[in-house]
N, C-alpha and C positions, 0 to 999 in steps of 0.2 A: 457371803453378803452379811454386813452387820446389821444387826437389829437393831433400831432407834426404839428406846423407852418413851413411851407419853409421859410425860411431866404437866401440871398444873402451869409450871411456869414457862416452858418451851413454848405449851400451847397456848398460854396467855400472849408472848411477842409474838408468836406468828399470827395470832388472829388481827393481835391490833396491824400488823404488818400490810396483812390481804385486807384490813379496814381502810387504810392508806392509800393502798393503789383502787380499791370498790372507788373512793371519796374523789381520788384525784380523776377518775375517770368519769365519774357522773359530772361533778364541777366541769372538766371541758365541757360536756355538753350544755350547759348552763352559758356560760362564760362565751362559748365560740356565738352567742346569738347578737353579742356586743362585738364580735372581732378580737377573741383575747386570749391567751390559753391561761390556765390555773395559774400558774405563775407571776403570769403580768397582774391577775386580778387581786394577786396575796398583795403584792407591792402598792398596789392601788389604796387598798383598803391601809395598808400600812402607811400609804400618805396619809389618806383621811380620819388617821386617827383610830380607827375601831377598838371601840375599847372590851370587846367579844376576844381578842387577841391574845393570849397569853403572854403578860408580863409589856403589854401594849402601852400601860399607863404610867409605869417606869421610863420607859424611854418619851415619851411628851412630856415629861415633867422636863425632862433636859433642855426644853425650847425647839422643838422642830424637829423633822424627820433628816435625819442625813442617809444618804446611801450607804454606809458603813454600818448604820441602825440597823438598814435592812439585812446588809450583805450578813453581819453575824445573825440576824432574827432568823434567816432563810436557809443557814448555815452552806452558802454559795458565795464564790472566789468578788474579787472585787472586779476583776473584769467581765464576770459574767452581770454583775448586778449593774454595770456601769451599761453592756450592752441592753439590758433590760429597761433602762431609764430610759438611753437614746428612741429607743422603740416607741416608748408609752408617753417620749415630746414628741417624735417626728407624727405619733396620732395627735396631738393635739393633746392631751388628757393630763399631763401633767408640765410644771414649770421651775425652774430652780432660781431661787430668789438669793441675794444677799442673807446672810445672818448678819442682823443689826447688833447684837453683841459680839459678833468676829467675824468681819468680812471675808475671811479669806476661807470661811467656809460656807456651803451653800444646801439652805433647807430644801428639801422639794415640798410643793406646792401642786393640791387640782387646781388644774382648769375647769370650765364651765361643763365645758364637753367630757373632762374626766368625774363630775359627779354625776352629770348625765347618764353614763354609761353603768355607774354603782348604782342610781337610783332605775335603772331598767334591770337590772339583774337582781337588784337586792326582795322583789315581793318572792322570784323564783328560786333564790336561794334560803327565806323565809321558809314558803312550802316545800321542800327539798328537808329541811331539817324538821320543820313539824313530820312530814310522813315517815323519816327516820326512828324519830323518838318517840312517835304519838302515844305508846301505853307507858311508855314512862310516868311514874306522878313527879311533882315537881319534887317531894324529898329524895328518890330513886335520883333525878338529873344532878341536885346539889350534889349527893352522896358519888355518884360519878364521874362530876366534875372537878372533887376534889380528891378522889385516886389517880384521873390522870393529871391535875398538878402535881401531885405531889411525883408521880413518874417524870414530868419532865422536869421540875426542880433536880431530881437525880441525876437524870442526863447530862442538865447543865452543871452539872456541880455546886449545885445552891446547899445541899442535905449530904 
């Protein structure tokens, strides 16, 4: 049997790794009290703009959310992101509008009932991330926040 060395850096992506699925699993339960799983609620917010989103404020500068925004944001195929929309019309929560600077493409849009849904989840995922970070000071978050930028500028190939 081989030996696995602990590395600083090994153990650095696995934690953030097992951080990923801890997050993805607490969010369901957050999320399922609106009817949604992780997913549908990432696309949600990425309708609405959230500008908490990494790299969120690039893409609204381009005039509107297209599913293509999302499907590379989410790094998922374009028919998945497509069966994702179908979903989150057939709730009711979003709507795909004309772009008035190119018709032949189409922004998505909340519905009433899709801020609805953000605005019932969003105090629970507020306290959900204060009890995650609470001894954090606010320079520890900035200083945090700007390691894992710069991790995923790398990812993307921005660095």
């Amino acid at each position: 049997m081989t030996t696995i060395q602990k590395t600083n850096n090994e153990s650095i992506v696995l934690a953030i790794i097992e951080i990923a699925a801890q997050m993805l699993k607490k969010g369901s339960n957050l999320t399922n009290i609106v009817g949604l799983t992780t997913q549908q609620w990432m696309v949600l917010l990425y309708i609405q703009g959230d500008t908490n989103i990494p790299y969120a404020e690039e893409r609204l500068q381009q005039g509107g959310i297209l599913a293509s925004d999302i499907a590379e944001a989410l790094n998922v195929s374009r028919p998945n992101i497509t069966n994702l929309i179908q979903v989150l019309a057939d709730k009711g929560l979003i709507k795909q509008d004309k772009d008035p600077r190119d018709k032949r493409r189409k922004v998505l849009v909340l519905t009433r009932k899709g801020r609805d849904a953000i605005g019932k989840v969003a105090p629970l995922r507020e306290n959900a991330n204060m009890r995650l970070l609470y001894d954090f000071s606010e320079d520890e978050k900035e200083d945090f926040l700007a390691k894992l930028m710069h991790c995923l500028d790398r990812l993307h190939g921005r660095i």
